[in-house]
N, CA and C atoms as a LAMMPS dump frame, in Angstrom:
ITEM: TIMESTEP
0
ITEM: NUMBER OF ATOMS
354
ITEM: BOX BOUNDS ff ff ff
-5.0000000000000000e+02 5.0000000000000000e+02
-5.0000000000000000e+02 5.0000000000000000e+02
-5.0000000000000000e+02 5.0000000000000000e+02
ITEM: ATOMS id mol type element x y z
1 1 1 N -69.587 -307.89 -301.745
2 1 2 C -68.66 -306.9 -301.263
3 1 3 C -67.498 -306.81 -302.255
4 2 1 N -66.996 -305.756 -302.785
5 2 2 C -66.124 -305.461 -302.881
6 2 3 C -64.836 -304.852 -302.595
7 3 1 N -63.452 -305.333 -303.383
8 3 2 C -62.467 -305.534 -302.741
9 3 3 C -61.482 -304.87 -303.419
10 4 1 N -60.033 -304.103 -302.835
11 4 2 C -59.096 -303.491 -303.924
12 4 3 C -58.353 -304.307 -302.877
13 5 1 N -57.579 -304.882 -304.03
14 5 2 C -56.786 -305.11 -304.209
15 5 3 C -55.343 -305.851 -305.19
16 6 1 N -54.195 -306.372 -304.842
17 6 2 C -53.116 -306.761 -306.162
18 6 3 C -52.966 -307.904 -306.973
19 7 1 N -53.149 -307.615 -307.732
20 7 2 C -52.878 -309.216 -308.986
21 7 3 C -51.559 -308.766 -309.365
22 8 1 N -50.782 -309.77 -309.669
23 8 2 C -49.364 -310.044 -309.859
24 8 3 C -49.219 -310.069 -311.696
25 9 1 N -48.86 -309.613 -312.38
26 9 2 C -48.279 -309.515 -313.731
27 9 3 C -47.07 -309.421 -313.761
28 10 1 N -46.223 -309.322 -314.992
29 10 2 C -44.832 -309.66 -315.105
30 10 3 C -44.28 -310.854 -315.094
31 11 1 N -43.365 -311.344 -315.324
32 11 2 C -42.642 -312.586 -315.925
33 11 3 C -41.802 -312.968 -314.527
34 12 1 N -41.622 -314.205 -314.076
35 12 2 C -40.645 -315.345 -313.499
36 12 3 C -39.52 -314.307 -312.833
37 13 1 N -39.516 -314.183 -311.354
38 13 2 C -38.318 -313.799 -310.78
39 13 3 C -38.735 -311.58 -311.07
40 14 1 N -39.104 -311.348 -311.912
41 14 2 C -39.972 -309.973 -312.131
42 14 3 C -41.091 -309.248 -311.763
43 15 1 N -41.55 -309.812 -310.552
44 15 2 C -42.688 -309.162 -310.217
45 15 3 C -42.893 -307.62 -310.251
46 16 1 N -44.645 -307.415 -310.772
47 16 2 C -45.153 -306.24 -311.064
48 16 3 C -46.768 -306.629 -310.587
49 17 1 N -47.4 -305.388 -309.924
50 17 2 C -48.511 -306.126 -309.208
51 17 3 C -49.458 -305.058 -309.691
52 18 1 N -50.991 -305.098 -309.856
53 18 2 C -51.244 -304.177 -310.585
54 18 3 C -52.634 -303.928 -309.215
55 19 1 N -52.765 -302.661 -309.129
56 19 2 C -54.12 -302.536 -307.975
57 19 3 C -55.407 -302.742 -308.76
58 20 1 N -56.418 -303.087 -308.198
59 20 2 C -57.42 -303.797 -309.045
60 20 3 C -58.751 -303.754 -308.04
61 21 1 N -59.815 -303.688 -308.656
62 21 2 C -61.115 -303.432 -307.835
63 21 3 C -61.859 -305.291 -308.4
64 22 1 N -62.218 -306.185 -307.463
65 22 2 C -62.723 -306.94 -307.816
66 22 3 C -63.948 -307.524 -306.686
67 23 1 N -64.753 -308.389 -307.044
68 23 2 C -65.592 -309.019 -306.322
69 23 3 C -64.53 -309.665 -304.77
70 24 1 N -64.999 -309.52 -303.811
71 24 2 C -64.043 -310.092 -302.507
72 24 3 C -63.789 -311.617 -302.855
73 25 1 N -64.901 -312.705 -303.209
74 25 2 C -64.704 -314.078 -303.528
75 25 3 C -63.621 -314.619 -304.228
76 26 1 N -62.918 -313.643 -305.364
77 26 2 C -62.949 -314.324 -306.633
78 26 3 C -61.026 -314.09 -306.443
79 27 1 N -60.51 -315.132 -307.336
80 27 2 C -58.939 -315.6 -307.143
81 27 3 C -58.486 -314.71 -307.342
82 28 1 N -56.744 -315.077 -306.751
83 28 2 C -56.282 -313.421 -307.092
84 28 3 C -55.792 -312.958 -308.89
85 29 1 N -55.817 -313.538 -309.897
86 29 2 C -55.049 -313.289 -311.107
87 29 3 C -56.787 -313.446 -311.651
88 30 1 N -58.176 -312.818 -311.458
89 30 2 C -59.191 -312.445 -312.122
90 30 3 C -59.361 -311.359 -312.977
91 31 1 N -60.354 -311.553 -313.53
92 31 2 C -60.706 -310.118 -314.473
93 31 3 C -60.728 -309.154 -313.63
94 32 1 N -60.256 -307.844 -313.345
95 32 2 C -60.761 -307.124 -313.037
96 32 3 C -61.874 -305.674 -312.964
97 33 1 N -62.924 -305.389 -312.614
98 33 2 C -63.839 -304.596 -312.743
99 33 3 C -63.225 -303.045 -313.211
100 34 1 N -62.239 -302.742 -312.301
101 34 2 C -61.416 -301.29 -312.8
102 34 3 C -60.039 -301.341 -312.161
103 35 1 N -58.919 -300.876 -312.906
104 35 2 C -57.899 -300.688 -312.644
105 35 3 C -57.477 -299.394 -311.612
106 36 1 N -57.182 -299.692 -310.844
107 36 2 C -56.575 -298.387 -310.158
108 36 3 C -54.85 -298.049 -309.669
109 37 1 N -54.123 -299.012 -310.172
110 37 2 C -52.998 -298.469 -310.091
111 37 3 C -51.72 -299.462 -310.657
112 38 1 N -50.549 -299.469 -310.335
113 38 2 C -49.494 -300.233 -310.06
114 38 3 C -48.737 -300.402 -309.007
115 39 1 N -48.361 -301.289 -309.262
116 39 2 C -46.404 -301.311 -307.732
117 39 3 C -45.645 -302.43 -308.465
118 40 1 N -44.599 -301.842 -308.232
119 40 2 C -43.611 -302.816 -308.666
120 40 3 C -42.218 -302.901 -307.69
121 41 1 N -42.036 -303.907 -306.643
122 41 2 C -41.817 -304.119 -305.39
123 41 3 C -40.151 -304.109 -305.864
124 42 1 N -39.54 -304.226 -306.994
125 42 2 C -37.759 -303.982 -306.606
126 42 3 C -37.523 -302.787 -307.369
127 43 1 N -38.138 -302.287 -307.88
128 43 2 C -38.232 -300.279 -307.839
129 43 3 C -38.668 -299.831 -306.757
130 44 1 N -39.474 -300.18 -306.22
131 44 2 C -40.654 -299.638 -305.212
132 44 3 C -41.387 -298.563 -305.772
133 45 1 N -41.612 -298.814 -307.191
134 45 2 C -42.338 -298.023 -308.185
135 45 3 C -43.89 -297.867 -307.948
136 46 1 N -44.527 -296.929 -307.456
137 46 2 C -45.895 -296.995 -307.51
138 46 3 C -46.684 -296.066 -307.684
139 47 1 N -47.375 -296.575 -308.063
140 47 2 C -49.009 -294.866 -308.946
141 47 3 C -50.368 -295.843 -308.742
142 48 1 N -50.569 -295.102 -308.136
143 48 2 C -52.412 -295.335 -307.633
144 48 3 C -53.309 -294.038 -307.805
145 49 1 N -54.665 -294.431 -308.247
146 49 2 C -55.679 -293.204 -308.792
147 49 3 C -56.127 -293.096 -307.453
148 50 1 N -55.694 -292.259 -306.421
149 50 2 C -56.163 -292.412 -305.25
150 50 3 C -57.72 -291.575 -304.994
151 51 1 N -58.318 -290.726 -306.598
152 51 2 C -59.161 -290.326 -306.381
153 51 3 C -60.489 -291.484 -306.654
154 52 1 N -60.27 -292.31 -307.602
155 52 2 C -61.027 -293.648 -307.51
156 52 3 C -60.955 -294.459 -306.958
157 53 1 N -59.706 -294.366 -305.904
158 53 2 C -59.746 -295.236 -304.696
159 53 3 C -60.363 -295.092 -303.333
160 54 1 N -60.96 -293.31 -303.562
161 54 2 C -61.527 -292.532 -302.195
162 54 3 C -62.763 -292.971 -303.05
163 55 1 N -63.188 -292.897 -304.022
164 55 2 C -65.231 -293.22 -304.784
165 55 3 C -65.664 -294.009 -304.638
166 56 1 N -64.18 -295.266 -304.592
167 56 2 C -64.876 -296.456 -304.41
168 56 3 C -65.05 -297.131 -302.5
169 57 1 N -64.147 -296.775 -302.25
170 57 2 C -64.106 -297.085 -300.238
171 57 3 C -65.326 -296.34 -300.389
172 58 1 N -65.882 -294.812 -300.543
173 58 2 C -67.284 -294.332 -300.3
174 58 3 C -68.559 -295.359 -300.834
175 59 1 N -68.038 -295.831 -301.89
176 59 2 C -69.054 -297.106 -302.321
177 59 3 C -69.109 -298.704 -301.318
178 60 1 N -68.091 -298.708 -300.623
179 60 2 C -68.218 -299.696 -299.9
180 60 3 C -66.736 -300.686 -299.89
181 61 1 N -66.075 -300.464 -300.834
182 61 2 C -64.991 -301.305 -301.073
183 61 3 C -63.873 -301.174 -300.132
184 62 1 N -63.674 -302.507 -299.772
185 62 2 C -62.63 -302.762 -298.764
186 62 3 C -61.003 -302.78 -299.164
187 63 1 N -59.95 -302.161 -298.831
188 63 2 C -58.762 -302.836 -298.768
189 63 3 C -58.573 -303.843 -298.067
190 64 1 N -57.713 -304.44 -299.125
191 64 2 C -56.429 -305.724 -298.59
192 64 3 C -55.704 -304.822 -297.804
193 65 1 N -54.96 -306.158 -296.566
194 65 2 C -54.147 -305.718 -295.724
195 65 3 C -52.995 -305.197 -296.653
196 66 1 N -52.572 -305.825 -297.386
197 66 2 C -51.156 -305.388 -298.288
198 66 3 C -51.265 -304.036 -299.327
199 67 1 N -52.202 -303.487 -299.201
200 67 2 C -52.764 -302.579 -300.242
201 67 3 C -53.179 -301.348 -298.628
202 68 1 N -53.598 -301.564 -297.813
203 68 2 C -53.391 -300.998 -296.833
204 68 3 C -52.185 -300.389 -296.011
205 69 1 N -50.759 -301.677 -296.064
206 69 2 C -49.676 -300.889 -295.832
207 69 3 C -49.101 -300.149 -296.77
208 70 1 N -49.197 -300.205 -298.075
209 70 2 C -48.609 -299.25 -298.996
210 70 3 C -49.136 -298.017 -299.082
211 71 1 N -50.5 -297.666 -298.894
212 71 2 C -51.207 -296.566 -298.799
213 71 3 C -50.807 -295.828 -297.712
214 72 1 N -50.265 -296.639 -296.291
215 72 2 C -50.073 -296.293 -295.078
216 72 3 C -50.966 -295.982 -293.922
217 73 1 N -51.943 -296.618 -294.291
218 73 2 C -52.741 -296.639 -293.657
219 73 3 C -53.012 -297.362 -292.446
220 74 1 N -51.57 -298.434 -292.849
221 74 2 C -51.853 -299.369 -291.674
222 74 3 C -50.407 -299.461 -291.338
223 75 1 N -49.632 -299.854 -290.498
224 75 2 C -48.25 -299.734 -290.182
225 75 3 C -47.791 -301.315 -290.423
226 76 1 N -46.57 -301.149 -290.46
227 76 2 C -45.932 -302.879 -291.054
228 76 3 C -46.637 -303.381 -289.429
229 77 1 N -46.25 -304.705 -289.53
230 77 2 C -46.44 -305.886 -288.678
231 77 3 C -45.329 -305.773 -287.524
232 78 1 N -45.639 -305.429 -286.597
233 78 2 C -44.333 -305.567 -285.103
234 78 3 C -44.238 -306.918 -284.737
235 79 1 N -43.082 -307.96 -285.618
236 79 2 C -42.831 -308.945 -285.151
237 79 3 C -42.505 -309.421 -283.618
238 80 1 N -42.024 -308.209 -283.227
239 80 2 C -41.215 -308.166 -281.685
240 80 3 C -42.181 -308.267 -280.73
241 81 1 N -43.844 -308.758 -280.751
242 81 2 C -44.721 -308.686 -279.851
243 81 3 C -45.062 -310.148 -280.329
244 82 1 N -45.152 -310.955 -281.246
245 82 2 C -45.313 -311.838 -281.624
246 82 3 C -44.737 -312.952 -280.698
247 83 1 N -45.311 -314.191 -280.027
248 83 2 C -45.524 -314.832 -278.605
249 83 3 C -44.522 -315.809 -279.222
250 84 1 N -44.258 -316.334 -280.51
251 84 2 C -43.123 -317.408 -280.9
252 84 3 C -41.943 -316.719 -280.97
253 85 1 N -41.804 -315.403 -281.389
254 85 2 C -40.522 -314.926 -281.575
255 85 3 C -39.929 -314.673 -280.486
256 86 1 N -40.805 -314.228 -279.322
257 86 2 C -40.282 -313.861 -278.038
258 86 3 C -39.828 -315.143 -277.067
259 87 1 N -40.44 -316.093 -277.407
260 87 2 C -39.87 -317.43 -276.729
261 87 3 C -38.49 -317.856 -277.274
262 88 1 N -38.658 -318.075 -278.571
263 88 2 C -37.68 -318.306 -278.879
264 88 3 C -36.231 -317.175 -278.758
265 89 1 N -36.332 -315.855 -278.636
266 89 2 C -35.101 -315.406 -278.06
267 89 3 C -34.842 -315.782 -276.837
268 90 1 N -35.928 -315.772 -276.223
269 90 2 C -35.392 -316.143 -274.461
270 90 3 C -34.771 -317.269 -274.539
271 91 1 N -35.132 -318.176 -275.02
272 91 2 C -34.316 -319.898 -275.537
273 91 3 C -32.493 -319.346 -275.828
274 92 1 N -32.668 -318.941 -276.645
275 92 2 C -31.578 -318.266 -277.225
276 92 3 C -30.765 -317.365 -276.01
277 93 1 N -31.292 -317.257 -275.511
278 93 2 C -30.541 -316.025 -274.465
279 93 3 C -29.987 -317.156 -273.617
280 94 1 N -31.186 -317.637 -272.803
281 94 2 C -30.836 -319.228 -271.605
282 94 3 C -29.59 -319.727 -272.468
283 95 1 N -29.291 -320.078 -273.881
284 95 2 C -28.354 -321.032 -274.13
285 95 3 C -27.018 -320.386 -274.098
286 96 1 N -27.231 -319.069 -274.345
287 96 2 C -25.863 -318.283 -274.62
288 96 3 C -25.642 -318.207 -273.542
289 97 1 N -25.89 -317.894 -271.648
290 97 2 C -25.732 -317.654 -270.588
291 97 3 C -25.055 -318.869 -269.999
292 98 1 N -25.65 -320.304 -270.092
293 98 2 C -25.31 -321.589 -269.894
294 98 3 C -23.991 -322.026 -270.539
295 99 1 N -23.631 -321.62 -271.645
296 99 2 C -22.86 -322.512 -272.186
297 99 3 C -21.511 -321.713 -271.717
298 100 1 N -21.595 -320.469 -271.709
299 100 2 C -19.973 -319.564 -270.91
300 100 3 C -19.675 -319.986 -269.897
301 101 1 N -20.845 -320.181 -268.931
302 101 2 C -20.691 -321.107 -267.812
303 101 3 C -20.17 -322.176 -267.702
304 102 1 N -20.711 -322.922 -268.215
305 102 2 C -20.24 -324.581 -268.457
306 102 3 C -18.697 -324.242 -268.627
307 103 1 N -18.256 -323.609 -269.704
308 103 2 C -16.66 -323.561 -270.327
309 103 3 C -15.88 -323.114 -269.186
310 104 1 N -16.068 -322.187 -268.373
311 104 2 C -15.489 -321.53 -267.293
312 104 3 C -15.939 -322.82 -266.423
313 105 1 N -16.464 -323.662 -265.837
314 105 2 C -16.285 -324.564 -264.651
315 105 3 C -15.578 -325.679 -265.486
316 106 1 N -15.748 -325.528 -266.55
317 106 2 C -14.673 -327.139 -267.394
318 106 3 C -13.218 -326.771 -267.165
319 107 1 N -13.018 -325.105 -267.697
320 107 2 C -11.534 -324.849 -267.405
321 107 3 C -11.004 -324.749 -265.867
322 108 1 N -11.892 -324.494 -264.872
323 108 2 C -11.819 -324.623 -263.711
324 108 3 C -10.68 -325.959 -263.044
325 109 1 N -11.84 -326.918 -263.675
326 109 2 C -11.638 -328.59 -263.418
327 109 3 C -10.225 -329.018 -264.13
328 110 1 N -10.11 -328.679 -265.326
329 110 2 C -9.013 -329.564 -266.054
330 110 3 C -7.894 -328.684 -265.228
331 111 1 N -6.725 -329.958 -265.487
332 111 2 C -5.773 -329.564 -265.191
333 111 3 C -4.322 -329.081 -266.266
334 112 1 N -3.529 -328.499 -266.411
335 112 2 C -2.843 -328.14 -267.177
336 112 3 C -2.041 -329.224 -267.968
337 113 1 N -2.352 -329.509 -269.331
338 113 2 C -1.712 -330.655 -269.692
339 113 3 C -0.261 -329.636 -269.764
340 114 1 N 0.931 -331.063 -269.962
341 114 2 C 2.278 -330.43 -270.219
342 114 3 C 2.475 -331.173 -271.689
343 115 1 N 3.285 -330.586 -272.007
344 115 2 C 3.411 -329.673 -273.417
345 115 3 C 4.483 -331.284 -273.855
346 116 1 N 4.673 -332.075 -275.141
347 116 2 C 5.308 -333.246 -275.447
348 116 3 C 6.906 -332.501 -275.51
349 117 1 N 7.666 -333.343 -274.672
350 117 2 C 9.129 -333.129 -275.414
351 117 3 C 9.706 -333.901 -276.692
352 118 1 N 10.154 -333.47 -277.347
353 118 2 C 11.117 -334.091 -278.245
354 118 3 C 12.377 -334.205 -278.038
């Protein structure tokens, strides 16, 4: 099976990712079979041959998920349904509700210190 998707080029702290048609198995920085585009993620610079990218999906070739949201084909990721993130706000909520509380029955309790004379 084959696969499009990005190999990373460019230098340290510079990323530039290049779209690439390769065997599905094989690592991501391989030879690749045919080039089909660029991105370069702090331009948000990108050019894809999207007519050799429709010849080859007709041939069988799969997108990567990440090569899928740039095309738009697929929509970002909705963290906000995600079962850890949602626990953990509720955590977050319980602590912020508790602790106003607590402060308001502490000031309740204490009594007014008086102030040192000199």
């Amino acid at each position: 099976m084959l696969k499009i998707r990005l190999t990373r080029v460019g230098s340290k702290n510079n990323p530039h990712y290049r779209l690439i048609l390769v065997p599905a198995r094989t690592k991501r920085n391989t030879k690749a079979l045919e080039i089909l585009g660029f991105f370069n993620p702090k331009t948000k610079e990108m050019k894809f041959d999207n007519e050799k990218i429709k010849q080859w999906r007709e041939k069988g070739a799969q997108l990567s998920e990440t090569v899928q949201r740039l095309l738009g084909e697929k929509p970002k990721r909705d963290y906000s349904k995600n079962k850890r993130v949602l626990e953990k706000q509720a955590k977050l909520a319980e602590k912020k509700e508790v602790a106003p509380a607590k402060t308001e029955a502490e000031k309740a309790t204490e009594e007014p210190k008086e102030t040192p004379k000199n």
